[in-house]
C-alpha positions as CSV (number, residue, x, y, z in Angstrom):
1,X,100.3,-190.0,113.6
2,X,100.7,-189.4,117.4
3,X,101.9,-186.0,116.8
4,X,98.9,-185.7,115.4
5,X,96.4,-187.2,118.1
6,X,98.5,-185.3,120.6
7,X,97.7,-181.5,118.7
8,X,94.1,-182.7,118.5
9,X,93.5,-183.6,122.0
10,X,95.7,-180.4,123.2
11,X,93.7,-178.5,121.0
12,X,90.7,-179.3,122.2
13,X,91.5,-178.9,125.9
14,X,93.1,-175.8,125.1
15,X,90.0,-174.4,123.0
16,X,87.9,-175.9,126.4
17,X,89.5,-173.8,128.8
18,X,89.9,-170.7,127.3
19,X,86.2,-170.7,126.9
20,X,86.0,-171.8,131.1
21,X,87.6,-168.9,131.7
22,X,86.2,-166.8,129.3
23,X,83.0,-166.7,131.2
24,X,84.2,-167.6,134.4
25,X,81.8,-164.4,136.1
26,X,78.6,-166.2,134.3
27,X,79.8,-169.5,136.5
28,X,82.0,-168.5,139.5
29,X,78.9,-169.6,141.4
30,X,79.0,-173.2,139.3
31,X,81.2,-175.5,141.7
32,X,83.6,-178.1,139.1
33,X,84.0,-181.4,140.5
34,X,83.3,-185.2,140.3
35,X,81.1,-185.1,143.6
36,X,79.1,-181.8,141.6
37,X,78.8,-183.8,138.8
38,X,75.1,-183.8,137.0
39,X,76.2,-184.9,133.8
40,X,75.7,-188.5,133.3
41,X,77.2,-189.3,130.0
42,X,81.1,-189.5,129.1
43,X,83.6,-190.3,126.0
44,X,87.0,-191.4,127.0
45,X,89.9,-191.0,124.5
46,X,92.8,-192.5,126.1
47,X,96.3,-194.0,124.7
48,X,97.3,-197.1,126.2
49,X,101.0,-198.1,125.7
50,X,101.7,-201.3,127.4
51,X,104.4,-203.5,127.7
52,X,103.6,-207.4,126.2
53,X,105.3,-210.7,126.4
54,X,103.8,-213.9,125.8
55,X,103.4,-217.4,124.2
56,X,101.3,-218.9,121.2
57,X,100.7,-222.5,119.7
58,X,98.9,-223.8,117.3
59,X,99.4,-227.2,115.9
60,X,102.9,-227.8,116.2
61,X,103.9,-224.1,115.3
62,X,104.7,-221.4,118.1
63,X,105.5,-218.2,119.2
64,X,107.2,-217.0,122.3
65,X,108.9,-213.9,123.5
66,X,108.7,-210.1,124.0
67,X,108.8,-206.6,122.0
68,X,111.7,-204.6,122.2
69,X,113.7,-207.9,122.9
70,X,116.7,-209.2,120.1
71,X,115.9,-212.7,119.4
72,X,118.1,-215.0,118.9
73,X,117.8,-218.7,116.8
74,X,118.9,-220.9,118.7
75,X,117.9,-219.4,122.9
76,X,114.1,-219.4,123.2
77,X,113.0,-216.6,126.1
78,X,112.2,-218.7,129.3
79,X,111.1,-216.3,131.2
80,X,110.6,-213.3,128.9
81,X,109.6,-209.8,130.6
82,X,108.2,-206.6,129.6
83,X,110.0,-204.1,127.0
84,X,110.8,-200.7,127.9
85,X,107.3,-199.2,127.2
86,X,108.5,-195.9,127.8
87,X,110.6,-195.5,124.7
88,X,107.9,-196.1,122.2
89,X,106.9,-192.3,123.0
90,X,109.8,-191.7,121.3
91,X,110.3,-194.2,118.2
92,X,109.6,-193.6,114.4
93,X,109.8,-197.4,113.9
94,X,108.1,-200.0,115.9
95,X,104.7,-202.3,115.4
96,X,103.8,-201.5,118.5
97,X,103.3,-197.8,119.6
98,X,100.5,-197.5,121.4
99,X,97.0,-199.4,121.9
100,X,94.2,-196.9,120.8
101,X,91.1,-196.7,122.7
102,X,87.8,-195.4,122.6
103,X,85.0,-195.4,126.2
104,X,81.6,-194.6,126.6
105,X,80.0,-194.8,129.9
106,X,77.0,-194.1,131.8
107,X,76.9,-193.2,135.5
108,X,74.3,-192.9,137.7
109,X,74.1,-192.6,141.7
110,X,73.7,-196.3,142.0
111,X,73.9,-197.8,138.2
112,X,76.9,-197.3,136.1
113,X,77.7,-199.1,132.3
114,X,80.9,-198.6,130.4
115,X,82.0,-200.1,127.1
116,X,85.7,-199.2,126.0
117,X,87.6,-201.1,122.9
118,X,91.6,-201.2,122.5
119,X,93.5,-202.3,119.3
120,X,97.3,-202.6,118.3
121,X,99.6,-204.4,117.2
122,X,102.1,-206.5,119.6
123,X,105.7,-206.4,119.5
124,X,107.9,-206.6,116.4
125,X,110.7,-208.6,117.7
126,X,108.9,-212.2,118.5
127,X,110.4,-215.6,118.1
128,X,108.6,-217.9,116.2
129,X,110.0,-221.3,117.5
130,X,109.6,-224.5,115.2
131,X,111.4,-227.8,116.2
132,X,114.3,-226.7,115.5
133,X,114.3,-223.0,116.9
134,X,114.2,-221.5,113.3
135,X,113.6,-218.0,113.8
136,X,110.9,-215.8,111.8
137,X,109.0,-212.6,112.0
138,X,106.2,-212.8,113.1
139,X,102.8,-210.2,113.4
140,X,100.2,-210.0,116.1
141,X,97.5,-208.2,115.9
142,X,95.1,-207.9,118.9
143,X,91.2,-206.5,119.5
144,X,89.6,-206.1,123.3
145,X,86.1,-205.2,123.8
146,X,84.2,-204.9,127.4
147,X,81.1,-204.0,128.1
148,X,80.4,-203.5,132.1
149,X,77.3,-203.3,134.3
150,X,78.3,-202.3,137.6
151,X,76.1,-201.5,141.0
152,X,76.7,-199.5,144.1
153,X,77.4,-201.6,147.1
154,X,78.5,-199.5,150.0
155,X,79.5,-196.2,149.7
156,X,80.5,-193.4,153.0
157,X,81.2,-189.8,153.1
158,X,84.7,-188.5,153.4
159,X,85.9,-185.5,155.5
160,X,82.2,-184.3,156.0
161,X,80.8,-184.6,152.6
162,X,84.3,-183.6,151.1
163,X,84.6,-187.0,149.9
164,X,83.0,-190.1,149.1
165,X,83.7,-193.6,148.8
166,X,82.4,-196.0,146.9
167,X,82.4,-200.0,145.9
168,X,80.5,-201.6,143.1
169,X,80.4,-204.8,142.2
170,X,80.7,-205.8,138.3
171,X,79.2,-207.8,135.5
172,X,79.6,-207.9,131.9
173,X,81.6,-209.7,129.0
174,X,84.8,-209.4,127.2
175,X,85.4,-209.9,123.5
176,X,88.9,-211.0,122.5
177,X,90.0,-211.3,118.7
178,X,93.8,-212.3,117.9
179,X,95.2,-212.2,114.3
180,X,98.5,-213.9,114.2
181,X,100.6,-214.5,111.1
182,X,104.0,-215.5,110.3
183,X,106.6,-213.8,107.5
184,X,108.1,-216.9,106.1
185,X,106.6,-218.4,103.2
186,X,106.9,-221.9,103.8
187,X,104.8,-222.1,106.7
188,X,102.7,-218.4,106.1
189,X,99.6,-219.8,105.1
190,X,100.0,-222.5,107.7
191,X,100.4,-219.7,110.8
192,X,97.6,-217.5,109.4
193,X,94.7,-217.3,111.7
194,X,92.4,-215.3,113.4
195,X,90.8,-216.6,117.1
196,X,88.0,-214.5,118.4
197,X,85.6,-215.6,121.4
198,X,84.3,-214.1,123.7
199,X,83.7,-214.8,127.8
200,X,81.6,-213.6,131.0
201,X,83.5,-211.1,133.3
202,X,82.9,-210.4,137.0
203,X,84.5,-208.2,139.0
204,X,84.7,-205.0,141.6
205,X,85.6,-201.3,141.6
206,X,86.6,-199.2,143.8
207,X,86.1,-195.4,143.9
208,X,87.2,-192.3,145.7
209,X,85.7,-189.1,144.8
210,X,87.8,-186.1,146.4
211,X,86.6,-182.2,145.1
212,X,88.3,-182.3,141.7
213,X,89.6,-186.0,141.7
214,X,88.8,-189.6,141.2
215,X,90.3,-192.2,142.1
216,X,89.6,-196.1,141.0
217,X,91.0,-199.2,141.9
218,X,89.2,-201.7,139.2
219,X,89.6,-205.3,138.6
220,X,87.4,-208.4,136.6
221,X,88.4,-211.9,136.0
222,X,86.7,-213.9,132.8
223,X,85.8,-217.5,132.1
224,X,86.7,-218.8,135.4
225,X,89.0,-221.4,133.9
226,X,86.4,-223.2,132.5
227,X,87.5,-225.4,129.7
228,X,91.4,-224.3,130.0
229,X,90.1,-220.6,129.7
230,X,91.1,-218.0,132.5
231,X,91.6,-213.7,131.7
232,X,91.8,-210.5,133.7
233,X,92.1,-207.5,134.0
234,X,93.3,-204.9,136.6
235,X,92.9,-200.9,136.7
236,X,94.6,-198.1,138.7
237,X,93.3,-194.3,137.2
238,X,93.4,-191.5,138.5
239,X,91.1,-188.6,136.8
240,X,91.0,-184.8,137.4
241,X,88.2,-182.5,136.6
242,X,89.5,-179.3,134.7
243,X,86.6,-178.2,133.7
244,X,82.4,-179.1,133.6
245,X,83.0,-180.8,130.2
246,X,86.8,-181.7,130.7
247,X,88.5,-184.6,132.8
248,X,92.1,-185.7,132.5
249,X,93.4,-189.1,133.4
250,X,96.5,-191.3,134.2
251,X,96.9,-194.9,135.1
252,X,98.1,-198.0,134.8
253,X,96.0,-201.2,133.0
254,X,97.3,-204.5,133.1
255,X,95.6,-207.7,131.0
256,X,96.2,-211.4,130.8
257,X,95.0,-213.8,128.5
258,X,94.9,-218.3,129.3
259,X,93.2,-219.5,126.6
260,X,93.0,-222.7,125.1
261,X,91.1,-224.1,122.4
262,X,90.8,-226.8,119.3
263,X,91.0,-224.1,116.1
264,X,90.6,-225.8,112.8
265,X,91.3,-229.3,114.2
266,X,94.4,-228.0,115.3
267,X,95.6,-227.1,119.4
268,X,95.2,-223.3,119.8
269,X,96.9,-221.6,123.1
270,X,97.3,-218.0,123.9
271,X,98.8,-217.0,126.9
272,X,100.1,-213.3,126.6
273,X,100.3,-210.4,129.1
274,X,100.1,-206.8,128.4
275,X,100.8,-203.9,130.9
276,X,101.1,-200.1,131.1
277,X,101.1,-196.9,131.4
278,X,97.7,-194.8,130.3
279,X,96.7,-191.6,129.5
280,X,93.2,-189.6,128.5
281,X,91.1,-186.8,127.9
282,X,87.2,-187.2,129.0
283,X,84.2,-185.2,127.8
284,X,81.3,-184.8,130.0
285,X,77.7,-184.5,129.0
């Protein structure tokens, strides 16, 4: 399956640029560039492969630990951190391989909107704790959906019109849907569930635009912990324009989740953190 997302996307690119420079006298006039840019409309493909560790209760069941992490029975993780996200590139056998992702976005000289959704699985290697520490496998299946309205603040001119920079500030919401299930069948039907809510985000981004690159510093925080509720998010990317229709990205996303709730008469918590390394291909219209 990634090998073949990864032929797909190199496919494309490599069909995109051979046509570039196939009629590169028609557009050696045509400058190629994010401050050059006319077209308004873009769809992201990107592969997020982050890192998770985290904690879930509900009732008097819970969960607690990372991926990529042994567990053991009887030594809960304290303090767990993050797996080695880097090897899932490389593994035939884990839950969690990557996040996939799809963005759409709109940008306009002082208006911009994005929507982008990521779903995966988390790690395979989770301790489900009971009173006595009995250990279990369990799933956890996650959704994340944002929808952004951003506008432009301030923005200056770089190295005499080589540059620009630009701050927006940020408004939108953020859908989150969990599906967590236990594998032992004397409590599965009990730790079967599916949370989903969603919460008001605000935040700010920051953007460089340099000839052929982009670079954005992005974050948002939701729900303001109002009623035991509290998320962010926080965004380092840095794109390059190969071509007109072609931009190529690399980054870093990091999300946290505090959320607290009564689910089915029973105490619900989800407090989980997910980090890494991103990648995508961009199409321009």
């Amino acid at each position: 399956m990634k090998i073949a997302i990864f032929i797909i996307i190199l496919t494309l690119l490599n069909g995109q640029l051979y046509a570039q420079g196939s009629n590169e006298t028609e557009k050696s006039k045509t400058k190629v560039g994010f401050l050059e840019e006319e077209r308004k409309w873009s769809v992201e493909l990107p592969i997020w492969i982050p890192g998770f560790r985290g904690e879930f209760a509900y009732g008097e069941a819970g969960i607690e630990g990372e991926d990529g992490t042994t567990p053991i029975p009887d030594h809960p993780i304290d303090n767990p951190g993050f797996g080695d996200v880097f090897k899932r590139l490389f593994r035939t056998r884990f839950d969690l391989n990557y996040f996939l992702v799809l963005g759409v976005s709109y940008d306009d000289e002082r208006l911009y909107g994005e929507m982008d959704a990521f779903t995966g699985t988390l790690g395979s290697s989770i301790i489900f704790r009971t009173i006595n520490y009995k250990l279990v496998r369990a799933s956890v299946h996650a959704d994340l959906v944002h929808i952004r309205l951003g506008y432009n603040l301030y923005e200056r001119t770089i190295q005499s019109n080589k540059g620009k920079y630009q701050l927006y500030g940020i408004a939108g919401t953020r859908l989150h849907n969990f599906y967590i299930k236990a594998g032992n069948s004397d409590i599965q039907e009990y730790l079967a569930i599916s949370p989903l809510w969603i919460e008001p985000i605000l935040g700010g981004r920051n953007e460089i635009l340099y000839k052929n690159w982009k670079f954005i510093l992005q974050g948002d925080i939701g729900s303001f912990w109002i009623n035991d509720k509290f998320s962010y998010q926080f965004n380092l990317h840095a794109y390059y324009r190969a071509s007109n229709l072609v931009s190529l990205k690399i980054g870093w996303n990091s999300w946290y989740i505090n959320y607290r709730d009564i689910f089915r008469k029973e105490d619900l918590l989800i407090k989980t953190h997910l980090a890494g390394p991103i990648a995508s291909v961009s199409f321009h219209f």
